[in-house]
C-alpha positions in Angstrom: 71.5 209.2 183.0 73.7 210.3 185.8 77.1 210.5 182.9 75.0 212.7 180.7 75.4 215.5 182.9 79.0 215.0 183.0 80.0 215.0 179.0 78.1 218.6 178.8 81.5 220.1 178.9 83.1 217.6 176.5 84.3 218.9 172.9 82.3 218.2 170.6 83.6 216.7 166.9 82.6 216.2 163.2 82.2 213.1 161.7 85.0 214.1 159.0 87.4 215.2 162.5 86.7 212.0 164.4 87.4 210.3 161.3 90.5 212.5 160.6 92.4 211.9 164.5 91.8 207.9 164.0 93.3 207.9 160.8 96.1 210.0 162.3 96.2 207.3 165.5 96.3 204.5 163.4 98.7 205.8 161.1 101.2 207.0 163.9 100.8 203.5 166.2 101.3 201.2 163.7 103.0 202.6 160.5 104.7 200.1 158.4 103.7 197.0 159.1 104.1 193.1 157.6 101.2 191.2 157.6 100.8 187.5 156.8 97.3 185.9 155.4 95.3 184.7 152.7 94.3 186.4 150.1 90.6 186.4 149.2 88.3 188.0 147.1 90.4 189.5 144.5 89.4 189.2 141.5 92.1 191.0 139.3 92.9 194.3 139.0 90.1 197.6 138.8 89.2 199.6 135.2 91.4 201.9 137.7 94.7 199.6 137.7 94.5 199.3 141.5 94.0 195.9 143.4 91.3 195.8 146.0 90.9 192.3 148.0 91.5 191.1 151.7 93.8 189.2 154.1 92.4 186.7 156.3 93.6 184.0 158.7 91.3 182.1 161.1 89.8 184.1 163.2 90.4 187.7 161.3 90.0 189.6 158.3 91.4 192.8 157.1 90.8 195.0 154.1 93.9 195.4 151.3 94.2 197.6 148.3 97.8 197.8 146.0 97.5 201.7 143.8 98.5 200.9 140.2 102.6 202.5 140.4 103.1 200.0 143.2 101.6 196.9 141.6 103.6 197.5 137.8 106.4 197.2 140.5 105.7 194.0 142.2 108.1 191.1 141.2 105.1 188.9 142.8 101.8 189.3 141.7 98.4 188.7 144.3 96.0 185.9 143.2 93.1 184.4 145.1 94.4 181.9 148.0 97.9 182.6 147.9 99.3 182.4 151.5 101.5 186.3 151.3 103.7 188.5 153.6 102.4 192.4 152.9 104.5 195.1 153.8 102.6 198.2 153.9 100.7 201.2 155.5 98.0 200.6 158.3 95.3 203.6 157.6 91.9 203.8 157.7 88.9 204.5 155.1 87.0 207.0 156.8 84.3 206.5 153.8 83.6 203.1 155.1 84.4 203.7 158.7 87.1 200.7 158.5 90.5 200.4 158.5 92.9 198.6 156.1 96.4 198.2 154.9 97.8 199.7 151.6 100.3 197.3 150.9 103.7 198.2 148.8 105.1 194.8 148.3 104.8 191.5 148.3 105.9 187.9 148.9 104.7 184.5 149.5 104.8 183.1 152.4 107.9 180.0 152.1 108.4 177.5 149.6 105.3 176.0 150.3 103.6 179.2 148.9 106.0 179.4 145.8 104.9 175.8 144.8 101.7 176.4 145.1 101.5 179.1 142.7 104.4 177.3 140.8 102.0 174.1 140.2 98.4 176.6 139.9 100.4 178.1 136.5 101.6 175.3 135.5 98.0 173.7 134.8 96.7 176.8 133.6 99.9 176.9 131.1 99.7 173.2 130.2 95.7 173.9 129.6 96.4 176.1 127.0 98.8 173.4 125.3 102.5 175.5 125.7 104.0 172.4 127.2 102.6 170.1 124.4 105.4 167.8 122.7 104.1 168.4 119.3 105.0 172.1 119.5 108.2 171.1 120.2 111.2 171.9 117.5 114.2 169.4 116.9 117.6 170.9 117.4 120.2 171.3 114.9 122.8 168.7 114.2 125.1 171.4 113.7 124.3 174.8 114.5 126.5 177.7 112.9 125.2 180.5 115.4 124.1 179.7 118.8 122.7 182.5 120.9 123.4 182.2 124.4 120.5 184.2 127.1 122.1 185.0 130.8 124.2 186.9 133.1 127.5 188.5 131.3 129.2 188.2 135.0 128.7 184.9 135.9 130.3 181.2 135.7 127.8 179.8 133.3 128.7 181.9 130.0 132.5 180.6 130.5 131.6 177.4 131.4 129.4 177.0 128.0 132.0 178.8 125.9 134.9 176.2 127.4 132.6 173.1 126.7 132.0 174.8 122.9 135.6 175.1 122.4 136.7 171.8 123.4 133.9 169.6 121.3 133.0 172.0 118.3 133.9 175.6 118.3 131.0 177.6 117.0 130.3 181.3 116.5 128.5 182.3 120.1 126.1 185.5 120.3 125.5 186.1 124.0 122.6 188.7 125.1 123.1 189.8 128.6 120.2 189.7 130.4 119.7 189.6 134.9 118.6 186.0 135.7 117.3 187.4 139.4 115.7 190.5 141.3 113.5 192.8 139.6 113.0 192.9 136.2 114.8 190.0 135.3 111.8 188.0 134.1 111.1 190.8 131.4 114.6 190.7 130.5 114.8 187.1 129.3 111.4 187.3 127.3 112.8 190.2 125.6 116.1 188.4 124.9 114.1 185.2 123.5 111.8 187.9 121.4 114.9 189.8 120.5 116.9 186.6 118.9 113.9 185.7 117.3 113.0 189.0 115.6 116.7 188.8 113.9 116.4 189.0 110.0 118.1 186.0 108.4 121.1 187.1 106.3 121.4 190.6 107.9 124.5 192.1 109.8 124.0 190.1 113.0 123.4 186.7 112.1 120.5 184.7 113.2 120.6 182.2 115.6 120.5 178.2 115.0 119.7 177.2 118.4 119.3 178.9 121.7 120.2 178.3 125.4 118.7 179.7 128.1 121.2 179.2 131.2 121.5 180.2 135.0 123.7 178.6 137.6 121.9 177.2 140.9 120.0 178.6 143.5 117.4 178.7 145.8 113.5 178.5 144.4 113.1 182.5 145.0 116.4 182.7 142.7 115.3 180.8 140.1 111.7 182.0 140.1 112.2 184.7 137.3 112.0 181.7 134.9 108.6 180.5 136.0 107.1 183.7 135.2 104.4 183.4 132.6 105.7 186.0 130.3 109.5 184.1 130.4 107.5 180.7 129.5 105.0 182.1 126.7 108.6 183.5 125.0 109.9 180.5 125.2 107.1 178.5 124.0 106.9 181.1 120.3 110.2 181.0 120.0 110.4 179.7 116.7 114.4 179.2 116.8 115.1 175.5 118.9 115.8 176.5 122.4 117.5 174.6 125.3 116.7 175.6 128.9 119.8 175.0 131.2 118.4 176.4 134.5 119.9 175.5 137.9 121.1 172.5 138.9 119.8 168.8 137.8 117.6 168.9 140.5 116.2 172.4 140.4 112.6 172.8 137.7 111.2 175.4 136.5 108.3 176.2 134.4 110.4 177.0 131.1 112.1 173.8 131.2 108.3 172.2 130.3 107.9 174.9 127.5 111.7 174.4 125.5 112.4 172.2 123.1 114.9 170.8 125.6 116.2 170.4 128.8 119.4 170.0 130.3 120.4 169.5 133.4 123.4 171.9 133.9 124.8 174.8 131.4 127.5 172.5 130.5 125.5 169.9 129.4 123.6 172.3 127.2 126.8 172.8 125.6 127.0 169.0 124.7 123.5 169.0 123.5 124.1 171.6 121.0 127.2 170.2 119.1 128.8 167.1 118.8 132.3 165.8 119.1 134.3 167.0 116.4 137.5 164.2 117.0 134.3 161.9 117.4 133.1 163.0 113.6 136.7 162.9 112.3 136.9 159.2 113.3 133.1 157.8 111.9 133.9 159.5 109.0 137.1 158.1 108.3 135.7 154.4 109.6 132.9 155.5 106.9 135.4 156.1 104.4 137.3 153.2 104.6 134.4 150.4 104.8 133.0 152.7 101.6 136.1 151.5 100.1 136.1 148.1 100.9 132.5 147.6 99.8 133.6 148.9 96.4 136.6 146.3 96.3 134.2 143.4 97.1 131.5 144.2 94.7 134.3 144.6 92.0 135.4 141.5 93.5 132.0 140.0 92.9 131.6 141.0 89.5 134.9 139.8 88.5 133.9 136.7 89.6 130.4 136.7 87.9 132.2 137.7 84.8 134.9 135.0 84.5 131.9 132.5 85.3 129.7 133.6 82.4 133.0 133.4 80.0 133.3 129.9 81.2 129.7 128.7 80.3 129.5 130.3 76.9 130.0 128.0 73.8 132.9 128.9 71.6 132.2 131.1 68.0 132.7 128.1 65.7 130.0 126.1 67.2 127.8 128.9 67.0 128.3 130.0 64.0 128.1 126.2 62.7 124.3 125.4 61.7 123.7 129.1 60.4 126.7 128.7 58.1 125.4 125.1 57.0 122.0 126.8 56.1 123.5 129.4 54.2 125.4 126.8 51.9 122.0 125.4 51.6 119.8 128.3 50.7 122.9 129.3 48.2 122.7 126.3 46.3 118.9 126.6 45.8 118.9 130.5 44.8 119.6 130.4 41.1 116.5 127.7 40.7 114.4 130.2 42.9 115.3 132.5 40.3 114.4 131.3 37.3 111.0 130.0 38.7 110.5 133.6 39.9 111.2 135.1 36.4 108.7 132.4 34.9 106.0 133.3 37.0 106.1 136.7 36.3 106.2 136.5 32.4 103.4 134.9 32.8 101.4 137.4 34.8 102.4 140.0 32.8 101.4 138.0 29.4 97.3 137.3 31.1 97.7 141.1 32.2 98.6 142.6 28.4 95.8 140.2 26.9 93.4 141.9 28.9 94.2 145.4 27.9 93.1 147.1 24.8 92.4 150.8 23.9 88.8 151.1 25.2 89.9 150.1 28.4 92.8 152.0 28.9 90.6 155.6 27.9 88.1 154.3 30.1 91.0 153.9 33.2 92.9 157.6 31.9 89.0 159.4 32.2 88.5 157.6 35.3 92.1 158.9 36.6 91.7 162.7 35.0 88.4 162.7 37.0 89.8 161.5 40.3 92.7 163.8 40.2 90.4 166.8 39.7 88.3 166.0 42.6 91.4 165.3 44.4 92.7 169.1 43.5 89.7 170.5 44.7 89.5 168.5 48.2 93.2 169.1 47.8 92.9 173.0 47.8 89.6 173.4 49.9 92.0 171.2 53.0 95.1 173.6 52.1 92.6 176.7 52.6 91.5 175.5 56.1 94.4 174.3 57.3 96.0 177.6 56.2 92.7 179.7 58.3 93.4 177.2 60.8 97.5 177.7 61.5 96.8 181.4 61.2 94.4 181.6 63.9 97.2 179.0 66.1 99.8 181.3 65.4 98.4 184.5 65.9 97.5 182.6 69.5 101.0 181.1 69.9 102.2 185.0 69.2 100.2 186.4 72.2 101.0 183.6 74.5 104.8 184.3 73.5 104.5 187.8 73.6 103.3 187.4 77.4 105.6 184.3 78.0 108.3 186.6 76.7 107.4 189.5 79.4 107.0 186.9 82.5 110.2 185.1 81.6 112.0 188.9 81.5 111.1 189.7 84.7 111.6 186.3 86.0 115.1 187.0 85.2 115.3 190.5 86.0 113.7 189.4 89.5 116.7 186.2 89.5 119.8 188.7 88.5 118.6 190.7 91.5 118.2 188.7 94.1 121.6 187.1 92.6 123.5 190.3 92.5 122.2 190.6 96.1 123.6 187.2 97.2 126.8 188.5 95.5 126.9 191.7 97.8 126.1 189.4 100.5 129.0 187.4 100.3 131.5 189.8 99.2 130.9 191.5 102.4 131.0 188.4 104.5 134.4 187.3 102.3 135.9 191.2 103.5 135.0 190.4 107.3 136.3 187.1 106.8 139.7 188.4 105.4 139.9 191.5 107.8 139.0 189.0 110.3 141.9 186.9 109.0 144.3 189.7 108.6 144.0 190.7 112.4 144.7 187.2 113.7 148.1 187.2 111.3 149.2 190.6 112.8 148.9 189.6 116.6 150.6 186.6 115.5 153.2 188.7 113.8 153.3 191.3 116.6 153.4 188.2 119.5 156.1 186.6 117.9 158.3 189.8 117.7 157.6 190.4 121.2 159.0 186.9 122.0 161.9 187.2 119.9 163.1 190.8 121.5 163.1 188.9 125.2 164.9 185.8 123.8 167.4 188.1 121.8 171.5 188.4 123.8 171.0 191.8 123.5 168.5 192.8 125.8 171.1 191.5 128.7 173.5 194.1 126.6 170.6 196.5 127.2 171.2 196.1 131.0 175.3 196.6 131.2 176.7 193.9 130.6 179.2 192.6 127.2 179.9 189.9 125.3 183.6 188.9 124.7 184.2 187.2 121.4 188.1 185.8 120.9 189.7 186.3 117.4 187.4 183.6 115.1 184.7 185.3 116.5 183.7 182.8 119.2 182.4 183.9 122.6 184.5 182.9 125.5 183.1 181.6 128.7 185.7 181.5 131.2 189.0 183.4 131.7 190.9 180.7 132.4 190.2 180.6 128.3 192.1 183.5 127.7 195.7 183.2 126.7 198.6 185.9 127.3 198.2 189.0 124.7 194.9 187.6 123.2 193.1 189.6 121.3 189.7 189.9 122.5 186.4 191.8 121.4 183.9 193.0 123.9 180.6 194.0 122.4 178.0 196.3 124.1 174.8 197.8 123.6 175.5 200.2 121.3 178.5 199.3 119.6 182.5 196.6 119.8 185.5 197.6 121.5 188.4 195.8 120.7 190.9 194.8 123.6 194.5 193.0 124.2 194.6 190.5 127.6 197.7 191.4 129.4 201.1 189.5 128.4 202.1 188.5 132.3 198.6 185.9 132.6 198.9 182.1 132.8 198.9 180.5 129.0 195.5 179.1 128.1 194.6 175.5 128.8 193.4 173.0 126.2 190.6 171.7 128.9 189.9 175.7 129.7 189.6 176.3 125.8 187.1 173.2 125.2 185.3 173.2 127.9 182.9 175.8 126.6 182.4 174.2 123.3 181.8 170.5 125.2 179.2 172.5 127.4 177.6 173.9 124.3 177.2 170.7 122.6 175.8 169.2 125.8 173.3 172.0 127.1 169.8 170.7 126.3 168.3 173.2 123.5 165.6 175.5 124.8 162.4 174.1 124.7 159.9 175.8 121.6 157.5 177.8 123.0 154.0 177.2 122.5 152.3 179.5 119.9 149.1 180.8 121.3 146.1 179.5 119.8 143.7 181.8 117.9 140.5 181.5 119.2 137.2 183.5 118.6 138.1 186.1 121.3 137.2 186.5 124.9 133.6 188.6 125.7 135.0 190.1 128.5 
């Protein structure tokens, strides 16, 4: 009661400007802040796309909310009990009368925090069966196109295109893609969907196999690949992939969703393609047992043969008892004969007794009717089979009429998708020859290089001459030159020919073969190494 009187001076404020000059305190004191807690009660983002939940510890609680520009930006996403660092704005709600942060990014708080979430997704991922082995593919034996997804700058793409080269070279497509910071995880989903969504048989070729790679790191580096939308790519791929993430020691969550995984870049490389020297050799020791298989089983039936020659009987003893019984049934065949012929006069004599004319009018009226009724079942069967292989042909025609039609554009649709093929492979056989054609010029061009710095006259280039005696050999020494030789000194651009003066020391026999015995000793030049052709360097 006695302050009352005190405070009648005191300004007096609004709700909305009390509210107003805390906001403005708040703001002003704190500013940007990090704060470290527990998420709790969010339960996904608003119709609105902002985030409304809190951060708590043990003894305190404040109010959070992420707008909907700021979250599309957040590498890591909030969920409910995830320990996090917020950096934000401390403001107030004057609404509500409470305060409350409006975060702008966020992290988790340590390792401990990372596998947390890291194990969370991966049983809600393995729920829905992405990390099942009977989704997974088998890879290639040989792949003819492998499609590499990471970082264009790094160690990994060289050390996979090395490890290709030296066991089977194959044709490499690499998509360049960040394997860290922002956007990195969308960037390798789109890579996976990108390979994926390549035609088969158009102008970039698709993919056999696929290796996703990134060298080692910390968990926070490698944590792009344990994004769900990296994983859920990797699990539809429909072309074999192989994640090579990290180190042997480092996982991730798209190594449980590829087809396979290896421990380093490098060893991906091994997984996708054999040994080439390896295949030359099985196949040659696969060749040559081939052929000695063949010799033994000729061997065998060689063998078998000259064995069954040996057990059978010779010609004349089989021949023997059939010949015997032929002599036999020759000497009886005239008797069977004439008992034959007797028989069948007599037959024929009871047979003509029995006949007389009655009988044999009888037998022709019997006949004459048969063979009418036989003419008349005769023509009456002719009729209706006649009705009846009209009515099958007439049938056969419209079956063959529309056989005829289907097997036209059967072949119509066959000489197109032939004449296709042919365009197809014409193209691929003028790459292949261009392709051909510029490995023969640089060849060309590198050896002409090398023969212009080996050639005597680019040192002629640079001032000095070549002295040649009168056969035309070059001298090395002057001691070779006798008095009033005749001498020829060649320069760049043309030969001068010269006369040693008369007054010098006659040449010596050991001067004059000295050079040729040095010639015939000096060790030739070593060849130089032709370059290999390779596929080209990326970079």
């Amino acid at each position: 009661m006695t302050a009352a009187p005190n405070l009648v001076n005191a300004p007096e404020f609004t709700v909305s400007e009390l509210s107003s000059a805390l906001k403005r305190t708040v703001e002003d004191r704190f500013g940007h802040v990090r704060v470290r807690g527990e998420i709790t009660g969010f339960r996904g983002p608003h119709s609105s796309g902002h985030c409304y939940f809190a951060l708590k510890d043990e003894n305190a609680k404040i109010e959070a909310v992420i707008w909907k520009f700021a979250h599309a930006r957040m590498r890591f996403k909030p969920q409910e009990g995830l320990e996090v660092i917020a950096t934000g704005k401390l403001t107030t709600y004057p609404n509500s009368s409470k305060y409350q942060i409006v975060i702008e990014s966020l992290e988790p708080a340590g390792v401990g925090a990372l596998m947390a979430l890291m194990e969370e997704r991966k049983k809600k991922l393995a729920a829905e069966g992405l990390f099942d082995e009977a989704r997974k593919q088998l890879l290639p034996w040989l792949p003819e196109v492998i499609g590499v997804v990471t970082s264009p700058t790094g160690a990994v793409i060289r050390d996979i295109l090395h490890r290709l080269e030296d066991r089977f070279p194959r044709r490499v497509l690499v998509w360049p893609v960040k394997v860290q910071g922002e956007g990195s995880a969308e960037q390798v989903a789109a890579a996976i969907r990108g390979f994926n969504a390549l035609p088969e048989g158009g102008r970039i070729p698709r993919p056999d196999l696929l290796i996703v790679a990134r060298g080692g790191g910390s968990l926070e580096d490698l944590w792009s690949f344990n994004e769900e939308i990296v994983v859920r790519a990797a699990a539809d791929s429909h072309i074999p992939l192989i994640s090579a993430v990290g180190h042997e020691t480092d996982i991730t969550l798209i190594d449980f969703a590829a087809d396979k995984r290896a421990p380093t870049p490098t060893a991906a490389a091994e997984m996708a393609v054999p040994v080439r020297s390896e295949l030359f050799v099985e196949v040659a020791a696969l060749a040559r047992r081939t052929i000695v298989c063949w010799q033994r089983s000729q061997e065998a039936r060689r063998n078998e043969l000259r064995a069954a020659a040996r057990a059978l009987p010779a010609a004349s003893e089989l021949l023997a008892i059939p010949r015997q019984r032929l002599d036999h049934l020759g000497a009886a065949l005239p008797r069977g004969l004439k008992a034959n012929t007797h028989a069948h006069f007599r037959r024929f004599a009871a047979g003509s007794a029995r006949l007389t004319i009655g009988v044999l009018r009888g037998q022709v009226a019997h006949a004459r009717q048969r063979l009418t009724v036989s003419g008349e079942r005769i023509s009456l069967s002719a009729r209706s089979l006649l009705h009846r292989r009209r009515e099958r042909f007439a049938g056969l025609e419209i079956r063959l009429k529309a056989s005829k039609l289907a097997n036209a554009k059967a072949q119509r649709n066959a000489i197109a998708r032939d004449l296709e093929r042919t365009h197809r492979l014409a193209e691929r056989a003028r790459r292949a020859l261009l392709t051909a054609m510029q490995r023969f010029e640089a060849r060309v061009t590198h050896s002409g290089q090398l023969l212009s710095a080996l050639s005597y006259r680019g040192v002629l280039a640079r001032g000095f001459a070549l002295v040649r005696d009168e056969r035309g050999h070059a001298v090395h020494s002057a001691a070779a030159v006798g008095p009033s030789a005749s001498l020829s000194l060649e320069f760049a651009d043309g030969r001068v020919a010269v006369t040693a003066d008369p007054d010098r020391p006659a040449a010596t026999a050991s001067s004059a073969s000295e050079p040729k015995a040095a010639r015939e000793t000096r060790p030739a030049a070593p060849k130089r190494a032709a370059k290999p052709v390779d596929q080209g360097s990326l970079f």
